[in-house]
N, C-alpha and C positions, 0 to 999 in steps of 0.2 A: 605251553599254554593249555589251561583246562576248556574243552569243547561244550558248546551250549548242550544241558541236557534236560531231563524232564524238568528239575527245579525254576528253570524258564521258562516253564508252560505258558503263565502268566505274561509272563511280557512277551511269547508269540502269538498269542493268543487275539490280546492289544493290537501289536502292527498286524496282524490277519483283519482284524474291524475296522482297522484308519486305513486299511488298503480297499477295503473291500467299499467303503464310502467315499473315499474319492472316485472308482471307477463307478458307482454309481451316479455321484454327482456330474462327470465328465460327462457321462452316458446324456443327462439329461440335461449339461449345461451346453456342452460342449463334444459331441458323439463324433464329428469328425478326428478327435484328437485320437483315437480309437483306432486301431489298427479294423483294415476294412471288413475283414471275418470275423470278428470280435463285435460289430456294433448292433446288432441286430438280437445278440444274445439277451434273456432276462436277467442280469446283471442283481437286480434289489431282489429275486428270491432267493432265500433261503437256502434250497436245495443248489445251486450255483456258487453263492459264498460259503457254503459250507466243502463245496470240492474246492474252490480257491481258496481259500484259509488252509485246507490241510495241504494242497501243495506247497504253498508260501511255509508251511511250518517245515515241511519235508527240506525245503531250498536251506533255509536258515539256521535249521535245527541242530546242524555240524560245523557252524561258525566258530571261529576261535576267538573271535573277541569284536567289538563294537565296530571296530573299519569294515571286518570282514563284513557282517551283515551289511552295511550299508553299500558295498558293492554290490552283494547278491541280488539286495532290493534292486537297485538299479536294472541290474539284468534281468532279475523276474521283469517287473515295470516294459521294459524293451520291448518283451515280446508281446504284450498286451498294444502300446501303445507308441504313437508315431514321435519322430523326433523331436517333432514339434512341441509336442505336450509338456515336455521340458522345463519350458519357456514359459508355460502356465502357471499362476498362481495357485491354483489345486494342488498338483503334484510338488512344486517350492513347499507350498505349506505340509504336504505329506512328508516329503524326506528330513524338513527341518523337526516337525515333531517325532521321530524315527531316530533322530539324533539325543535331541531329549529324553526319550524313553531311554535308549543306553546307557545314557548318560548318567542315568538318576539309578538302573539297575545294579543292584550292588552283585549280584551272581554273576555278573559278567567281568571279564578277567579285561579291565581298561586300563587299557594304556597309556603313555602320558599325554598325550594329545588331547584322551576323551577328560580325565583330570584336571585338565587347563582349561577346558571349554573351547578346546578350540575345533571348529565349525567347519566340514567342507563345506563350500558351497555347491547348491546343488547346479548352478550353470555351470560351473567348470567342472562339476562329475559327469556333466553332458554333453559338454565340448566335444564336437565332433573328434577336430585332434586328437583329444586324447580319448575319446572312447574306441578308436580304431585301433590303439595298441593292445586293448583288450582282448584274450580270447571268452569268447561268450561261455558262460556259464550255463543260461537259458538260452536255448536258438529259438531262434523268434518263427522258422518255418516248423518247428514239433508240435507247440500248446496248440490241440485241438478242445473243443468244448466237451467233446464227448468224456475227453483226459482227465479233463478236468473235478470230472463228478468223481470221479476213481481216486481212492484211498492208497493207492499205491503207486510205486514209480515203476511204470513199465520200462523195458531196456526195446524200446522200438522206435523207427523214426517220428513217430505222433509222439513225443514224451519231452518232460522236460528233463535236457540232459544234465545233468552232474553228474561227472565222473572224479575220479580222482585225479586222474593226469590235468583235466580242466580245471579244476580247484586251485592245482599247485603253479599253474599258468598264470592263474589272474593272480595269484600271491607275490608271484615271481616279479608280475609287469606291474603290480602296484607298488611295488619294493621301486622301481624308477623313476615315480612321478616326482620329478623337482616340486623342491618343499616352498616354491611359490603359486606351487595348485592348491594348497590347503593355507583355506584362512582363517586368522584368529579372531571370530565372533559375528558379529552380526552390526546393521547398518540399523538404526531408528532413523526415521521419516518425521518430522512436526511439522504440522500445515498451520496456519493463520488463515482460515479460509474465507476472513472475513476481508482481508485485503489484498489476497495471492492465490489463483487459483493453479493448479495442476494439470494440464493432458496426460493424455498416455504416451504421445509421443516426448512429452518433457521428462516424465518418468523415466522414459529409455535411456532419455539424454546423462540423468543424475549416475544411471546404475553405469556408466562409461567413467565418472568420477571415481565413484567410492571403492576401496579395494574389496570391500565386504558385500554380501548381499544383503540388499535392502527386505528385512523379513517382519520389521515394524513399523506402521504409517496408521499416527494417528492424524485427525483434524479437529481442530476447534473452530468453533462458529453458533449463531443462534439461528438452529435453524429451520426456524419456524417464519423466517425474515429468507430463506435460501434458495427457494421452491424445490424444484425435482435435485439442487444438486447432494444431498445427506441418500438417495438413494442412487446415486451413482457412484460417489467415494464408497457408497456401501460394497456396491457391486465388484470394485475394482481391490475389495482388501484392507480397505481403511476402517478404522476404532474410530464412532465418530463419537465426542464430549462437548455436549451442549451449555451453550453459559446464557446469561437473560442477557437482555438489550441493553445498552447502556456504554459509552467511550470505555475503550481498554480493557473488556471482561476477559472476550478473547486472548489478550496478550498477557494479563495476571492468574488466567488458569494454564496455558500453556507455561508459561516460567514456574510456576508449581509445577505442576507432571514434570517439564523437563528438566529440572535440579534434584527430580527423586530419578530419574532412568538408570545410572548406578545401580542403586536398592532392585528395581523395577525387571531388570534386566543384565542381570554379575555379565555377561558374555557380550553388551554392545563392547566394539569398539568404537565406531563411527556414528555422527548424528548430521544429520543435513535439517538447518535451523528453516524453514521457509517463510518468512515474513519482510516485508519491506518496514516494522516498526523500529527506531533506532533503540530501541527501549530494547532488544532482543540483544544487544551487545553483552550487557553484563551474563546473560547465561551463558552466553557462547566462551565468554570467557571463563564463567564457575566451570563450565563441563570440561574444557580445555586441562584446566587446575588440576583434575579428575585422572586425565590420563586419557582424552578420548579425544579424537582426529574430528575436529567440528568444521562443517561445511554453511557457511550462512547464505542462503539462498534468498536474492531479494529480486522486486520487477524495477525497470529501467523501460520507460516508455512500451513498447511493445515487446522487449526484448529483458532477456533472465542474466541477471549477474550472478557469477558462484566465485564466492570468495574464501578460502581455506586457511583457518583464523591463526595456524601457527606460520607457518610457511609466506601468506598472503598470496600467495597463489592465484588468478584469478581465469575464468573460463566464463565466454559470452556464448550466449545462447538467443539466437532470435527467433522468435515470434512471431509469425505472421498472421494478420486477422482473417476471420473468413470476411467470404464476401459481405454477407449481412454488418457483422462485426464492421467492416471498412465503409460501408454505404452509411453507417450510422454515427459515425467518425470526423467520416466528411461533412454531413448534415448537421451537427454537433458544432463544426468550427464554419462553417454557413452561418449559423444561426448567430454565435460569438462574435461576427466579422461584421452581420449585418446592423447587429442593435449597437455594437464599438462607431460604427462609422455613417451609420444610417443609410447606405448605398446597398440594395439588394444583392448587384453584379460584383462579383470578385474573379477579380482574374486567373488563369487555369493554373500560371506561376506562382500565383501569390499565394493558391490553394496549397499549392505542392510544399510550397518553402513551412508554412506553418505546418502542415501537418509532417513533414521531415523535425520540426523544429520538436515539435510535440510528441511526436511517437517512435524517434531513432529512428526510420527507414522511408522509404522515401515510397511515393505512390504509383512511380514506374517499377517498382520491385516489386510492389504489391500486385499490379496489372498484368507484369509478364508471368506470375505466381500462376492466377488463378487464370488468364485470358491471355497464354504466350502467339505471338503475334499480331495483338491488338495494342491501339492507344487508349491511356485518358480521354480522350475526347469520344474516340470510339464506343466509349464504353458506358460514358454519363449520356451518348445521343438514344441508348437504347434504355435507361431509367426511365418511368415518366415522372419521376418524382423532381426531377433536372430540367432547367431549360438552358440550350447552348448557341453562342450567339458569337457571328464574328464577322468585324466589319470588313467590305470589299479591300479597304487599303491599307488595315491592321491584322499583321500578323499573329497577333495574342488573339487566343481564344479564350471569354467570357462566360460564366456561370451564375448560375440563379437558381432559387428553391422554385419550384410552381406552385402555386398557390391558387388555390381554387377563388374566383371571385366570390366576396360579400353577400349572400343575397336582402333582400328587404322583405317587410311583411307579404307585401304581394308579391314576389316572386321575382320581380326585374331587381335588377342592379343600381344601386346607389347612383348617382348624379356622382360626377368627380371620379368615378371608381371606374376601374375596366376588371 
């Protein structure tokens, strides 16, 4: 194998700027992710990415081919930065495009792995497990800042080491990683976010499903009708595509976009469809046609149904509302029960059984969630928005909205009214 040489400059050059701007944005998004002697550093001068770029070129610069480097990245990355950071969408989105630059570099000698597209992921290049079989390339106790500024590789303990024996170490130990730590391509995300919304912790949930990692999430919605949430999917990584108001724009621009992801993207394997619209069936199906491992993500009361369109497969995922969410829920099915029946009081069972009926979980799961050791009853006597009522010789306890009395032009209370 021919070693990366000056004719590379260019694409070191590249991964020394996409390095050098995530640890700036880190710096300013997210400074804890930053190993603790590193955070304090001016990171966005010049004079600082100019001594990181040329170490990173120093690290890379004797790779034999496209794996190699992206271990070495990795190792450089370590000693900057905590394990944690990993797990970040910054750095996800650093190593994936670091994959792409090799990829598309024709001076570099790729092998069949990089010719197929096929993708490590960057979670499982950070898997504790198997980062421990690694001998470190960069020792994360050497990079000092001072080092940094410096043009050359000193052979001292402040340096970053590469030596030749450690070179052939990590070649050795990467030569054993079972070939189901490398995956072939990547996971798209499609939101409906006009009927299905996302957490972060649901996010978690999905990347436990897909074998790929999830490295595209778009959302559709009109969102100008959304309020703050177009700048939170922002936040989090998402492509937002805005359609006008109107039944099903939403669901007729997303089946566009998602019958081109093919074209859009040669390297997805996996798509997680998120929509409760049944109308989403036939894409799931064209993409399936395609070759690609399709996940249809729909809501079920409070709770996420993921169904895997060849297989049928399926994985429940519940939901629990916040408090606010659950106080507004219940006031919601108050209000349905009162003007159905004309009777203010609804009983604390009857409460329970409808809102089980209506949202999959029940409002004792909801209560020991948020308030473990308290009741229902416990819980509405401290709302004021509640009134709780129970008779001396009736074990059921009774429920009511409060309602502020009527007033009249002058001030007192209607005749008839309390």
């Amino acid at each position: 194998m021919a070693v990366l040489t000056a004719d590379n400059s260019v694409l070191l050059n590249q991964i020394g700027s996409d390095v050098c701007q995530a640890i700036v944005t880190i710096q300013e998004q997210q400074p804890h992710l930053l190993l603790e002697k590193y955070r304090n550093i001016p990171w966005s001068s010049d004079r600082h990415q100019a001594g990181l770029k040329n170490k990173l070129a120093e690290v890379l610069g004797t790779a034999k081919d496209a794996a190699n480097i992206q271990q070495r990245l990795q190792k450089f990355l370590k000693a900057l930065l905590s394990p944690k950071s990993f797990e970040s969408q910054i750095v996800i989105d650093l190593i994936a495009k670091v994959i792409q630059l090799c990829s598309l570099n024709t001076n570099i000698n790729t092998n069949t792995n990089i010719r197929n597209n096929i993708v490590v992921a960057p979670q499982q290049l950070v898997n504790p497990a198997n980062g421990e079989n690694f001998q470190p390339v960069v020792t994360t106790e050497t990079l000092q800042p001072q080092h940094l500024e410096s043009l050359q590789i000193e052979k001292t303990t402040e340096k970053i080491a590469i030596s030749a024996e450690n070179t052939q170490k990590v070649e050795k130990e990467a030569d054993k990683i079972p070939a189901t730590t490398t995956l072939t391509g990547i996971t798209v995300l499609l939101l409906d976010a006009e009927n299905l919304q996302l957490n972060p912790e649901t996010e978690k949930f999905l990347t436990t499903i897909c074998h790929s990692p999830i490295q595209v999430k778009v959302a559709f919605a009109n969102w100008a009708r959304k309020g703050k949430l177009d700048a939170e999917l922002h936040q989090r990584g998402y492509d937002l595509i805005h359609v006008p108001s109107g039944k099903d724009n939403a669901d007729g621009k997303m089946i566009a976009y998602g019958s081109s992801i093919c074209d859009r993207f040669p390297n997805a394997k996996e798509v997680l469809v998120c929509s409760s619209d049944n109308v989403m069936t036939n894409l799931c199906n064209h993409l399936q046609q395609h070759g690609l491992t399709v996940y249809r993500v729909t809501k079920q009361g409070c709770n996420l149904k993921v169904l895997e369109n060849q297989s049928s497969k399926t994985w429940q995922y519940v939901v629990l509302p916040s408090v606010e969410q659950f106080i507004t829920q219940i006031k919601d099915i108050m209000r349905d029960e009162e003007s159905r029946t004309g009777n203010q009081w609804l009983k604390l069972s009857k409460l329970s059984q409808i809102f089980h009926s209506k949202y999959n979980i029940g409002v004792k799961q909801v209560i020991f969630y948020h308030f473990p050791g308290k009741t229902a009853k416990d819980i509405f006597l401290t709302k004021p928005e509640f009134v709780v009522h129970q008779l001396p010789e009736d074990s059921e306890t009774y429920i009511a909205l409060f309602k502020m009395p009527q007033q009249s032009n002058n001030g007192d209370t209607p005749k008839g009214k309390k």
